[in-house]
PDB file of N, CA, C and O in Angstrom:
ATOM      1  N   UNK A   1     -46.575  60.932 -51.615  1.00  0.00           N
ATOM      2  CA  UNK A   1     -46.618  60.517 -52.999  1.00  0.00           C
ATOM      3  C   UNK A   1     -45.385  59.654 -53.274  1.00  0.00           C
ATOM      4  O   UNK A   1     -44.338  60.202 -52.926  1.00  0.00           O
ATOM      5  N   UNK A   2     -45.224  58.169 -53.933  1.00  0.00           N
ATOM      6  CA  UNK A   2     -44.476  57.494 -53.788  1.00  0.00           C
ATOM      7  C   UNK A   2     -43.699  57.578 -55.445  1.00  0.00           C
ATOM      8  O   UNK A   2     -44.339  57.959 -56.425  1.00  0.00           O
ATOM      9  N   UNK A   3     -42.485  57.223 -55.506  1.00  0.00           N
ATOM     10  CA  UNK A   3     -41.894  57.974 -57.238  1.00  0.00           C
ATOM     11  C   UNK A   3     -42.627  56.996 -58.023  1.00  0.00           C
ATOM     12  O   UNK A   3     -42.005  56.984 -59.085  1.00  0.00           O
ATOM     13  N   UNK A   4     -43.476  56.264 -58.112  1.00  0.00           N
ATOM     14  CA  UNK A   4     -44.424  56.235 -59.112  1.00  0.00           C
ATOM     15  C   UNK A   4     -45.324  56.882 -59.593  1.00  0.00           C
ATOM     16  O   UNK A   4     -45.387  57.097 -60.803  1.00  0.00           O
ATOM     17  N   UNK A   5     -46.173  57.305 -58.758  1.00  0.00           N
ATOM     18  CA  UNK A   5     -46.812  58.719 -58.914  1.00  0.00           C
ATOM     19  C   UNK A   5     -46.585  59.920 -59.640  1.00  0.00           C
ATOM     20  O   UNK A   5     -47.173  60.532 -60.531  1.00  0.00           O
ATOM     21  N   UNK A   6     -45.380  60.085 -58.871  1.00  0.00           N
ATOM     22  CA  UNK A   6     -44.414  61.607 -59.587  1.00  0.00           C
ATOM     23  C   UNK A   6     -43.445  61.507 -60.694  1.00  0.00           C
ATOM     24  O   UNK A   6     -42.741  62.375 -61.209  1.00  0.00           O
ATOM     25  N   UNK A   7     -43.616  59.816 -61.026  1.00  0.00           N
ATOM     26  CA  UNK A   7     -42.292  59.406 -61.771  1.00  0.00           C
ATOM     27  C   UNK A   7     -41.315  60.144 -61.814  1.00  0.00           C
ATOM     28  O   UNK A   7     -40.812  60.664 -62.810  1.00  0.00           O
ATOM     29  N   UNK A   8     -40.834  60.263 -60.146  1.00  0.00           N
ATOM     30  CA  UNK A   8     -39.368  60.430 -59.560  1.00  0.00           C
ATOM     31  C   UNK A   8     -38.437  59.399 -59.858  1.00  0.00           C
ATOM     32  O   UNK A   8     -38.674  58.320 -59.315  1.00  0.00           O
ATOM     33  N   UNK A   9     -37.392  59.473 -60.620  1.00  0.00           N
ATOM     34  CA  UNK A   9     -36.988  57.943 -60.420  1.00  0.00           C
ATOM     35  C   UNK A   9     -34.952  58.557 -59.324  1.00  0.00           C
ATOM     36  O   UNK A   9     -34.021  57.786 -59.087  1.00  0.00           O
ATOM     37  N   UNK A  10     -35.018  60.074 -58.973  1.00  0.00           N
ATOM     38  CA  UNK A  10     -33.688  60.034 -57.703  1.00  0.00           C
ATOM     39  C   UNK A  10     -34.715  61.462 -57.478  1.00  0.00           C
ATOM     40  O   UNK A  10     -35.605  62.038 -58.104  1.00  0.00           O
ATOM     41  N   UNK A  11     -34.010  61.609 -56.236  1.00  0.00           N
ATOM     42  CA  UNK A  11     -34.610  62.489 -55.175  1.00  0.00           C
ATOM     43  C   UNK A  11     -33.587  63.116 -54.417  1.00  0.00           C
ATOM     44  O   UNK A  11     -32.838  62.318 -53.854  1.00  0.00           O
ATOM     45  N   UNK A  12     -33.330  64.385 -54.233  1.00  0.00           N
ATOM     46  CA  UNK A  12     -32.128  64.731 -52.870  1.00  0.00           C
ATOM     47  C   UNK A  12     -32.279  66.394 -52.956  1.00  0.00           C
ATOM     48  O   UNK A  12     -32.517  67.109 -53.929  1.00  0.00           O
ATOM     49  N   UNK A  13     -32.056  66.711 -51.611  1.00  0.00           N
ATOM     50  CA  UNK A  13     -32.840  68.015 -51.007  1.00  0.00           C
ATOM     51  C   UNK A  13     -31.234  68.610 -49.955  1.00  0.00           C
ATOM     52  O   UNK A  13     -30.447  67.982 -49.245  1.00  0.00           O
ATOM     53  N   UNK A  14     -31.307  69.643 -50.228  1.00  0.00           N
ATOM     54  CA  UNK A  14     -30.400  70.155 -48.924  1.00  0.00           C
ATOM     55  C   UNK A  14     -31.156  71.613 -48.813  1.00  0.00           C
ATOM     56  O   UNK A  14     -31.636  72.352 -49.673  1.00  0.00           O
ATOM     57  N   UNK A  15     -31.043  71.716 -47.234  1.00  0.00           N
ATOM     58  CA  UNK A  15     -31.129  72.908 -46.567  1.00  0.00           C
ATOM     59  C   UNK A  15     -30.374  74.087 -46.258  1.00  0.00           C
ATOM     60  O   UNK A  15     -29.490  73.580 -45.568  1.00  0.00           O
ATOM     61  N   UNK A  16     -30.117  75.310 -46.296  1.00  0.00           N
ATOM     62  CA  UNK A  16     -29.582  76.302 -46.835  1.00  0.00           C
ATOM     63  C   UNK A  16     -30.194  77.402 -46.169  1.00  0.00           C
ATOM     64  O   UNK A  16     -30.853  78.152 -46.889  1.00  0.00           O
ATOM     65  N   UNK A  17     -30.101  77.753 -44.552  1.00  0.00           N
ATOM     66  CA  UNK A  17     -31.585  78.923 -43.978  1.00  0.00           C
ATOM     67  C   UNK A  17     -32.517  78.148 -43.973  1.00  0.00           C
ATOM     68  O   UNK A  17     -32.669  76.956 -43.706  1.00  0.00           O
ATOM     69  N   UNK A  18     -33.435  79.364 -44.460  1.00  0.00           N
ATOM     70  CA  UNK A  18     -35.023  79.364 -44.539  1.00  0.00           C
ATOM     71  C   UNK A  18     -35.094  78.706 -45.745  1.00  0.00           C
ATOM     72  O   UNK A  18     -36.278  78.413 -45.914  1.00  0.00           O
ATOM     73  N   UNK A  19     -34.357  78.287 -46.762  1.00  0.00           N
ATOM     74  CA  UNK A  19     -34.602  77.989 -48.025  1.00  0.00           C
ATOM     75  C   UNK A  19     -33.887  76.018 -47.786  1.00  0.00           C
ATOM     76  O   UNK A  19     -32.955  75.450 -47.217  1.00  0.00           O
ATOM     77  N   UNK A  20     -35.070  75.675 -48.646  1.00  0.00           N
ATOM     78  CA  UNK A  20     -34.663  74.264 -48.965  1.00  0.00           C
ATOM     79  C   UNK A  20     -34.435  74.017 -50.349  1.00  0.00           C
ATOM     80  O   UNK A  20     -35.375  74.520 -50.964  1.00  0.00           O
ATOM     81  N   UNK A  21     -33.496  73.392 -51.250  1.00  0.00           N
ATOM     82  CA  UNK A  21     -33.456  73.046 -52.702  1.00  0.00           C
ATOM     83  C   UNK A  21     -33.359  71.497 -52.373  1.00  0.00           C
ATOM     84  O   UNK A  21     -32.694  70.952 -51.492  1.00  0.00           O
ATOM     85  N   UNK A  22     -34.456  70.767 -53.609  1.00  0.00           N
ATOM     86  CA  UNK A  22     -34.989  69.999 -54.062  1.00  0.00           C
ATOM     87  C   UNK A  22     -34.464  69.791 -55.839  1.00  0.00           C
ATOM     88  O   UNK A  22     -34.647  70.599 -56.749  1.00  0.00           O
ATOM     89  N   UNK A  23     -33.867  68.608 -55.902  1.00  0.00           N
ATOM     90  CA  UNK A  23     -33.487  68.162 -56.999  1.00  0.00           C
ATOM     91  C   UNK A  23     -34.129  66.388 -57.093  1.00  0.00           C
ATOM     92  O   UNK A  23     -33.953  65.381 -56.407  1.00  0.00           O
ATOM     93  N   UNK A  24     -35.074  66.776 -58.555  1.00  0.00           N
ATOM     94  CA  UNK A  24     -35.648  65.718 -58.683  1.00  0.00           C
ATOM     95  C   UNK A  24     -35.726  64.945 -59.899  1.00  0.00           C
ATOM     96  O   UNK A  24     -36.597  65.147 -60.746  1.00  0.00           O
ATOM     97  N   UNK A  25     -34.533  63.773 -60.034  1.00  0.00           N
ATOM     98  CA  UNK A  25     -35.073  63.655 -61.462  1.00  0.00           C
ATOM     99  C   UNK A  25     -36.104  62.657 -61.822  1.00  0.00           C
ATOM    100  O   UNK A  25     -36.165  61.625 -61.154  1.00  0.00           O
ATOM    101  N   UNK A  26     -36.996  62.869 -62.895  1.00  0.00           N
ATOM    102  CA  UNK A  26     -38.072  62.364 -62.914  1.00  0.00           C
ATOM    103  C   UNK A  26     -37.738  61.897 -64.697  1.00  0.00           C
ATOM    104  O   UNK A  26     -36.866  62.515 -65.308  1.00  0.00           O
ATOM    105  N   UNK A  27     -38.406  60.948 -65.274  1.00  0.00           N
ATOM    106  CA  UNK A  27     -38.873  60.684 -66.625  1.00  0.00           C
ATOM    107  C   UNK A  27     -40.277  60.777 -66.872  1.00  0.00           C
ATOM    108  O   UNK A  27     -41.098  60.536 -65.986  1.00  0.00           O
ATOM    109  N   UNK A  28     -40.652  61.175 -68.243  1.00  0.00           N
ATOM    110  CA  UNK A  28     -41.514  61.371 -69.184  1.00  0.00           C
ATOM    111  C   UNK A  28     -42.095  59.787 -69.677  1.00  0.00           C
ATOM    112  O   UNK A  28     -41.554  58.718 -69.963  1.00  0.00           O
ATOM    113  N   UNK A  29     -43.514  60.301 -69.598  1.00  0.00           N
ATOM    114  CA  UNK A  29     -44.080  59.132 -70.294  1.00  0.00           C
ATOM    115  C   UNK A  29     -43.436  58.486 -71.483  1.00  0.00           C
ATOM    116  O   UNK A  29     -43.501  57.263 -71.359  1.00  0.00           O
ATOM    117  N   UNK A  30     -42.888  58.823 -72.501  1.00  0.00           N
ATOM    118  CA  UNK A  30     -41.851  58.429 -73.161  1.00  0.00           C
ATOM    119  C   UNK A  30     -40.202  57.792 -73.265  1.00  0.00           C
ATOM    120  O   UNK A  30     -39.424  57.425 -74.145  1.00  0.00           O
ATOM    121  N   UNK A  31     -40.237  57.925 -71.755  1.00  0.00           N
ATOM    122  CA  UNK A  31     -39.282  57.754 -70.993  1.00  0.00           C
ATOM    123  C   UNK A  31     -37.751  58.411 -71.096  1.00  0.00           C
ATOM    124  O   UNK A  31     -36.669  57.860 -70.899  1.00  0.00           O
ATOM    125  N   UNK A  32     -38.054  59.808 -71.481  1.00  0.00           N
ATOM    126  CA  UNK A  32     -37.031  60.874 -71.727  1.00  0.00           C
ATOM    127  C   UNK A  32     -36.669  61.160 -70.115  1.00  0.00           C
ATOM    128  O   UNK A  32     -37.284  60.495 -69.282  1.00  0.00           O
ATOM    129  N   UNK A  33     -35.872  61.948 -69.754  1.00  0.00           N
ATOM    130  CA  UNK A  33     -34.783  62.486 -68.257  1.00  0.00           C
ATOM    131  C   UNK A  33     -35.666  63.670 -68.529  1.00  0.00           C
ATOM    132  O   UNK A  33     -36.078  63.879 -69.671  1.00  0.00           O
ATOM    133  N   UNK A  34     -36.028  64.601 -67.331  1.00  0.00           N
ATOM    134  CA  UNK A  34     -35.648  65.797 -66.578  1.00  0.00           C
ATOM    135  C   UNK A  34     -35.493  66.036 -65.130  1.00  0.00           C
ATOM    136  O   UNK A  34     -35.850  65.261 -64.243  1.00  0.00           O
ATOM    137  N   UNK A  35     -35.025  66.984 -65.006  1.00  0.00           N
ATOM    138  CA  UNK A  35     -34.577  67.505 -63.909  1.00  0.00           C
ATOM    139  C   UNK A  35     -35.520  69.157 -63.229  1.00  0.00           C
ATOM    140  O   UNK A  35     -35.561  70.303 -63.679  1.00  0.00           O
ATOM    141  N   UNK A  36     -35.954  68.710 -62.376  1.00  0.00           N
ATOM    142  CA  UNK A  36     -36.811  69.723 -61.080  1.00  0.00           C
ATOM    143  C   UNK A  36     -35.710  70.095 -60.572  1.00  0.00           C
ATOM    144  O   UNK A  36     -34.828  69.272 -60.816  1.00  0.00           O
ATOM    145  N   UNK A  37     -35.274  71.173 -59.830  1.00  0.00           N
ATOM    146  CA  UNK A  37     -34.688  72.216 -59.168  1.00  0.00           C
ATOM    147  C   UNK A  37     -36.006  73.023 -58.731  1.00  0.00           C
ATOM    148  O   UNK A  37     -36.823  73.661 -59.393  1.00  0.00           O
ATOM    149  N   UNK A  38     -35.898  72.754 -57.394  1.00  0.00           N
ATOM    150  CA  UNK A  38     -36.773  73.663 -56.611  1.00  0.00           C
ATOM    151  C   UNK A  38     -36.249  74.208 -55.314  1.00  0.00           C
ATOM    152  O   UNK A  38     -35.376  73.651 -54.649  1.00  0.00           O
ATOM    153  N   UNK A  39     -36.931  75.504 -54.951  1.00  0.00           N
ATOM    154  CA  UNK A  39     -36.485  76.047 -53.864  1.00  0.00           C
ATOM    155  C   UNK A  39     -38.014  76.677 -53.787  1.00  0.00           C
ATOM    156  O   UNK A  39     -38.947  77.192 -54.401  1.00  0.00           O
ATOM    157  N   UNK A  40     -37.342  76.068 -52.152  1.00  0.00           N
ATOM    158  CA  UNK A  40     -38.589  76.386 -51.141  1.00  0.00           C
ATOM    159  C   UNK A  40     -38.378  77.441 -49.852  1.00  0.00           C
ATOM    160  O   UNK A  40     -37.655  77.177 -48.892  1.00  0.00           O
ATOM    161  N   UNK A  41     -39.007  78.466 -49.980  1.00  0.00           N
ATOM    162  CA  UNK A  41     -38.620  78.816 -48.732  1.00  0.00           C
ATOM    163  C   UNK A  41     -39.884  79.461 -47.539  1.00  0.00           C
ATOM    164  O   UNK A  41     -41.024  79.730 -47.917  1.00  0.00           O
ATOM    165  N   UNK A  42     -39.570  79.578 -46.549  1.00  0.00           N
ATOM    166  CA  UNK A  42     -40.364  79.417 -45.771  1.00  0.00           C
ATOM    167  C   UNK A  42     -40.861  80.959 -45.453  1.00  0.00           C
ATOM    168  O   UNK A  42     -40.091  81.893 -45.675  1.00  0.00           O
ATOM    169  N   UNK A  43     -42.194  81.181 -44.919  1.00  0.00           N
ATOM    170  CA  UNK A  43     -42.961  82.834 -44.775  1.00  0.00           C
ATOM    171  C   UNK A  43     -43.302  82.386 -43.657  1.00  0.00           C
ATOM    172  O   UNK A  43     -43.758  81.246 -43.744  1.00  0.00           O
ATOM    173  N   UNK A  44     -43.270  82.874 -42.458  1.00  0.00           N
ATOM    174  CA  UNK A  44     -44.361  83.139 -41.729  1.00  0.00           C
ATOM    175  C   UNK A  44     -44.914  84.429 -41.333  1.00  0.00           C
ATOM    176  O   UNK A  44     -44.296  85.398 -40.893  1.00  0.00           O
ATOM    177  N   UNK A  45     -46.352  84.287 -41.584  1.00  0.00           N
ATOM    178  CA  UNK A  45     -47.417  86.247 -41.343  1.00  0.00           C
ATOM    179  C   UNK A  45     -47.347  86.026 -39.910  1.00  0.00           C
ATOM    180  O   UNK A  45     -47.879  85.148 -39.230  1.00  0.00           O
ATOM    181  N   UNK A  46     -46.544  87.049 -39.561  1.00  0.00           N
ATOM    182  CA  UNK A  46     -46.317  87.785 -37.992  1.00  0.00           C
ATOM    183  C   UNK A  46     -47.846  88.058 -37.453  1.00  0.00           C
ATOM    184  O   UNK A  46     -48.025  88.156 -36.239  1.00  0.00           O
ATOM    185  N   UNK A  47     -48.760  88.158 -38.214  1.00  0.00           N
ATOM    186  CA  UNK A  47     -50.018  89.019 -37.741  1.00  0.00           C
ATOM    187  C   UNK A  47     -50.821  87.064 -37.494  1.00  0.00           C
ATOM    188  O   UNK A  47     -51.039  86.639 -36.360  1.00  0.00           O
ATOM    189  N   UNK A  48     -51.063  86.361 -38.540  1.00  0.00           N
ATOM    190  CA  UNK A  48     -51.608  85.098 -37.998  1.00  0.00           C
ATOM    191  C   UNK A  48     -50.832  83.914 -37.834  1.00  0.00           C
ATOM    192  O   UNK A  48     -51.437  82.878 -37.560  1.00  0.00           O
ATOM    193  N   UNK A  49     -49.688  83.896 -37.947  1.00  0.00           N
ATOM    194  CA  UNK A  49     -48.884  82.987 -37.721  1.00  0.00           C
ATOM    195  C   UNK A  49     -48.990  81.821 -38.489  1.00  0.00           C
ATOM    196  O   UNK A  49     -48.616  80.672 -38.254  1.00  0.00           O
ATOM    197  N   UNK A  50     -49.559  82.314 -39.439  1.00  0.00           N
ATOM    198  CA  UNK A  50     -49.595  81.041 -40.852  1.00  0.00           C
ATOM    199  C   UNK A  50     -48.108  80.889 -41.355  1.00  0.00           C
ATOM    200  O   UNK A  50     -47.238  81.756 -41.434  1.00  0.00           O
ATOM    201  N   UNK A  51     -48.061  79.626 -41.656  1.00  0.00           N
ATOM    202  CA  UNK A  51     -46.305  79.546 -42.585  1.00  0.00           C
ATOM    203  C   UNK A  51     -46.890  79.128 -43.637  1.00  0.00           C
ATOM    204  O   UNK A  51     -47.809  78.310 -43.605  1.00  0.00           O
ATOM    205  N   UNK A  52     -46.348  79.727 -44.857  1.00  0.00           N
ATOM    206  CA  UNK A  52     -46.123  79.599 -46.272  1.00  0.00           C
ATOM    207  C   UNK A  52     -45.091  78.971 -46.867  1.00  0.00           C
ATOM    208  O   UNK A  52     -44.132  78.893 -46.100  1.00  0.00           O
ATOM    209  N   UNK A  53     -44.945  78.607 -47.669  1.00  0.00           N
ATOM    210  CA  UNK A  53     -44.033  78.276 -49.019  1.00  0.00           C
ATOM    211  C   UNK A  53     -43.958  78.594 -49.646  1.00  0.00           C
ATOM    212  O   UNK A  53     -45.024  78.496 -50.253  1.00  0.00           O
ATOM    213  N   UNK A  54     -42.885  79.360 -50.471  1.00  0.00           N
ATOM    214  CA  UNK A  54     -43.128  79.853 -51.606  1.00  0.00           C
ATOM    215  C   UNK A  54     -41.743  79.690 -52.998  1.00  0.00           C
ATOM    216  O   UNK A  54     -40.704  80.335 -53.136  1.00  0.00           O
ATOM    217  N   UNK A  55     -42.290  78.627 -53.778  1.00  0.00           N
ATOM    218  CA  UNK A  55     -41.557  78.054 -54.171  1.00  0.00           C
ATOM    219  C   UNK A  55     -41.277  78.612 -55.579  1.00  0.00           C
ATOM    220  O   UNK A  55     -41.987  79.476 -56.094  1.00  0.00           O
ATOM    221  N   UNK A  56     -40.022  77.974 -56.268  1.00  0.00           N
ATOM    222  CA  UNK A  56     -39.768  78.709 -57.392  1.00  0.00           C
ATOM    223  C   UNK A  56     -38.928  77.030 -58.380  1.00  0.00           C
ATOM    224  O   UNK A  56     -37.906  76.480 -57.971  1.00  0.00           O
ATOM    225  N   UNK A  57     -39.357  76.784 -59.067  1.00  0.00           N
ATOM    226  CA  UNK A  57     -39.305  74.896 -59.713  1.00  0.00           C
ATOM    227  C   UNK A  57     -38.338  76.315 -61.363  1.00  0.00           C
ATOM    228  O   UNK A  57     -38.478  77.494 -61.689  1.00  0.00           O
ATOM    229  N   UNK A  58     -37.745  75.493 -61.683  1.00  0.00           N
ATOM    230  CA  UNK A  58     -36.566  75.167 -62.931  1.00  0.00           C
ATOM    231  C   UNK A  58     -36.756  73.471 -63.308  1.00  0.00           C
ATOM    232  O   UNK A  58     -36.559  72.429 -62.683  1.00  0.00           O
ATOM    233  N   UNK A  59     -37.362  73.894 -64.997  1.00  0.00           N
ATOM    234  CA  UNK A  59     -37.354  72.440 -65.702  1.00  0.00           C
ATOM    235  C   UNK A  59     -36.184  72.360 -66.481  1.00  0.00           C
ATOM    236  O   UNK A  59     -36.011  73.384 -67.142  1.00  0.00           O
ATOM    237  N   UNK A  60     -35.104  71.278 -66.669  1.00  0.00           N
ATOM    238  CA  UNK A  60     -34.309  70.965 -67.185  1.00  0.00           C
ATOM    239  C   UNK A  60     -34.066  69.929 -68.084  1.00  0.00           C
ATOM    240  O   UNK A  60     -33.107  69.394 -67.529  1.00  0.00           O
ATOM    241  N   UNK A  61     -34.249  69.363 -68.962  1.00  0.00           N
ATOM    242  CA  UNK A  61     -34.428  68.424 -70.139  1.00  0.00           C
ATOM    243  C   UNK A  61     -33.062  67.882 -70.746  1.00  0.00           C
ATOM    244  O   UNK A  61     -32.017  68.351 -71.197  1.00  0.00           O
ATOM    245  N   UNK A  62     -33.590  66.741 -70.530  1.00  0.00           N
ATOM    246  CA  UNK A  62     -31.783  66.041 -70.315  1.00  0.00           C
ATOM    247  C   UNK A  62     -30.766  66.254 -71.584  1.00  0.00           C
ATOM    248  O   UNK A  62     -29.567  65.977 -71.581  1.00  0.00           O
ATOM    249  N   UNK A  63     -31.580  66.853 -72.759  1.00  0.00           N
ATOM    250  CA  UNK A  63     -30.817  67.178 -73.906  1.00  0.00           C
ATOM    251  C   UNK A  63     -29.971  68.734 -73.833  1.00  0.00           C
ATOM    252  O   UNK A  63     -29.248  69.257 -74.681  1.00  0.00           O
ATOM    253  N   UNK A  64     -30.341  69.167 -72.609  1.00  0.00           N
ATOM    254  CA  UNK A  64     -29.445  70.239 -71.916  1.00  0.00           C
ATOM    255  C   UNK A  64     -28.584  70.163 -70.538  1.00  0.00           C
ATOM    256  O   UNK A  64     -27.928  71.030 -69.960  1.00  0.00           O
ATOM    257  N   UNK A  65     -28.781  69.081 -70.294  1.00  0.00           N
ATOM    258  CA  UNK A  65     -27.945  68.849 -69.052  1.00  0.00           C
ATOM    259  C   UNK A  65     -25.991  69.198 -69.192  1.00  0.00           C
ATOM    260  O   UNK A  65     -25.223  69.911 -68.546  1.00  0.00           O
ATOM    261  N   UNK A  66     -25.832  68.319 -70.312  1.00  0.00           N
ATOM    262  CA  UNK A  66     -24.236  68.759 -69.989  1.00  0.00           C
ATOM    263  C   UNK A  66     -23.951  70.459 -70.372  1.00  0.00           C
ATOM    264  O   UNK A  66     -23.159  71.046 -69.635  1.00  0.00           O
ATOM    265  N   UNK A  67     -24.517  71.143 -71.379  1.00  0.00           N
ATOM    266  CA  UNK A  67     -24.630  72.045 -71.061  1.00  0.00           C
ATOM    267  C   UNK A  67     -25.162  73.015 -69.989  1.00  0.00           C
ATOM    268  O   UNK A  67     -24.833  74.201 -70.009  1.00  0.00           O
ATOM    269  N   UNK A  68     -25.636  72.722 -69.451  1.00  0.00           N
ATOM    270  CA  UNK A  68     -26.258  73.443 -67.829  1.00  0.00           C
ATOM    271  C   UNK A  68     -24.935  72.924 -66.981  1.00  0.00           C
ATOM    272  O   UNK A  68     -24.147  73.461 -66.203  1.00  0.00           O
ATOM    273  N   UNK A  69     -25.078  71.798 -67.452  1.00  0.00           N
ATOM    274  CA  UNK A  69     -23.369  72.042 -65.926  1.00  0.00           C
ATOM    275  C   UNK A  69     -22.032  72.115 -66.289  1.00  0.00           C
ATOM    276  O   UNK A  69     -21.122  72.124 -65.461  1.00  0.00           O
ATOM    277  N   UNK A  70     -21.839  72.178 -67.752  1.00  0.00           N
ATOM    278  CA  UNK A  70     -20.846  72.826 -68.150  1.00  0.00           C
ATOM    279  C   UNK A  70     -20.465  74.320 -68.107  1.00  0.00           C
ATOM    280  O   UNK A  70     -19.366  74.875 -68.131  1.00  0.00           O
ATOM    281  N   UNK A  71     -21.972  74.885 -68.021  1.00  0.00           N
ATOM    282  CA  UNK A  71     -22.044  76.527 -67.979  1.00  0.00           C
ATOM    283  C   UNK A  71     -21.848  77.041 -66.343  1.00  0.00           C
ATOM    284  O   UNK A  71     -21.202  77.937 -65.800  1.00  0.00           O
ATOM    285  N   UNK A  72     -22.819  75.909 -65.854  1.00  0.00           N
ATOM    286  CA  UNK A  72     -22.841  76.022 -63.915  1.00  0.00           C
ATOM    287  C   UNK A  72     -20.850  76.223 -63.612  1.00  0.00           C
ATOM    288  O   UNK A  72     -20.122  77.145 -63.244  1.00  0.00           O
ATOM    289  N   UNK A  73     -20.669  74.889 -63.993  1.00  0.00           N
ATOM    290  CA  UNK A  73     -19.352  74.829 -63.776  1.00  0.00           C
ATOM    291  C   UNK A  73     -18.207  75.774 -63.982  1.00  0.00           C
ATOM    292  O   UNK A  73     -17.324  75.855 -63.128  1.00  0.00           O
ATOM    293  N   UNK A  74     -18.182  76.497 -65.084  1.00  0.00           N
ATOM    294  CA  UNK A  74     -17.560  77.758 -65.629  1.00  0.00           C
ATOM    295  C   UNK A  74     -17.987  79.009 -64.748  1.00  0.00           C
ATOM    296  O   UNK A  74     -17.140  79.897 -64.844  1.00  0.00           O
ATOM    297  N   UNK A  75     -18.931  79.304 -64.010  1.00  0.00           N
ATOM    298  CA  UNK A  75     -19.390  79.560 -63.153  1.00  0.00           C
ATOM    299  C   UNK A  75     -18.863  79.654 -62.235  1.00  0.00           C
ATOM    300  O   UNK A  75     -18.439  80.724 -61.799  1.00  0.00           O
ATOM    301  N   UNK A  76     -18.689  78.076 -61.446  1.00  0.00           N
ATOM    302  CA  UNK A  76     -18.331  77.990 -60.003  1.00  0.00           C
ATOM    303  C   UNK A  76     -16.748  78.123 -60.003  1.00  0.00           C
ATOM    304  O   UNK A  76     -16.244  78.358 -58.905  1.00  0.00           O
ATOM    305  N   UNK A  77     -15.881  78.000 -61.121  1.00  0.00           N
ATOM    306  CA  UNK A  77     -14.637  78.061 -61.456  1.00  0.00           C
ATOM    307  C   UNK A  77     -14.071  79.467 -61.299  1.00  0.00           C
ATOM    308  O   UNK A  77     -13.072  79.750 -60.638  1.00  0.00           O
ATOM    309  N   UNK A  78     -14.928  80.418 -62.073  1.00  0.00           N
ATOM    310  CA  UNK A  78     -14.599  81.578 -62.474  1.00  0.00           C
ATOM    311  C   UNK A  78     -14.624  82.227 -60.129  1.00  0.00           C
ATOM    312  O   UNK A  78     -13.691  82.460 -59.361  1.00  0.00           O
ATOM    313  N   UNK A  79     -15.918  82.245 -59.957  1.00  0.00           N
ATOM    314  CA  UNK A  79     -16.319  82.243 -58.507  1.00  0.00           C
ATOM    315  C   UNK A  79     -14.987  82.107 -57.336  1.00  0.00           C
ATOM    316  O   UNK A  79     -14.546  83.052 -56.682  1.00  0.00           O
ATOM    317  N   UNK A  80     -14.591  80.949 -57.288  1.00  0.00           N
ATOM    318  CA  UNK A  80     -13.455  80.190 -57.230  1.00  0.00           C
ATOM    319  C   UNK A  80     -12.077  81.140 -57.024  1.00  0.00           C
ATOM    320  O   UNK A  80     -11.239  81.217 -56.125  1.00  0.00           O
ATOM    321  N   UNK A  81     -12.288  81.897 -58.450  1.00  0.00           N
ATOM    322  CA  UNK A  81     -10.634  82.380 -59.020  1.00  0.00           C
ATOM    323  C   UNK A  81     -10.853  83.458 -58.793  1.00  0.00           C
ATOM    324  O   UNK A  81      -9.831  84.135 -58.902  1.00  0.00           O
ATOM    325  N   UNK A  82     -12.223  84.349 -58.348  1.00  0.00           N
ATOM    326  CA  UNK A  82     -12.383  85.647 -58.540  1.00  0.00           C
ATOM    327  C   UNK A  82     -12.327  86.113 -59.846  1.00  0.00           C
ATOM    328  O   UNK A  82     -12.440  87.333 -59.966  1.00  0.00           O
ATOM    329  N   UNK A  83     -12.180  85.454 -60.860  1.00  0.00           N
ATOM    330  CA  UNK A  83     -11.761  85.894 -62.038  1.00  0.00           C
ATOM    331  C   UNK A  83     -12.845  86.560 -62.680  1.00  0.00           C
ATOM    332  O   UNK A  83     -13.544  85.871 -63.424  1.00  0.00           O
ATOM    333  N   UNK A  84     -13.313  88.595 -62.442  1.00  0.00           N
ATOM    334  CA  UNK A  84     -14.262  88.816 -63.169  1.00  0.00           C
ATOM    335  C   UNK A  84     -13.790  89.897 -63.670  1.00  0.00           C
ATOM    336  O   UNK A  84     -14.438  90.522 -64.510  1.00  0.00           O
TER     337      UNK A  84
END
């Protein structure tokens, strides 16, 4: 699917284990920002050897963005300092 389709307009993924996160920002027919956060991670059934996905998507709306990473950030700070 090419970012017209998905009206992706940035794309970027890192791997982490079995788990992949997917950050996608995309615009609205109106041409508003959000942001996809997805994580994917991988199953395989021991009994048929099928692999799964099983994913878990976070919508983010750009009228919350600096707050989401102002809060993330206070977060990774506190993390950081041990400070709990």
């Amino acid at each position: 699917m090419d970012n017209h389709e998905n009206n992706a307009v940035f794309s970027s993924s890192f791997k982490a284990g079995r788990r992949t996160y997917f950050f996608d920002l995309k615009k609205t027919r109106t041409e508003d920002f959000f942001l996809t956060i997805t994580e994917s991670k991988k199953h395989t059934d021991f009994d048929t050897g099928d692999v799964k996905f099983e994913k878990h998507r976070i919508f983010l709306y750009d009228e919350d963005f600096e707050n989401f990473v102002n809060t993330l950030n206070a977060v990774l700070e506190k993390t950081k300092r041990n400070d709990f």
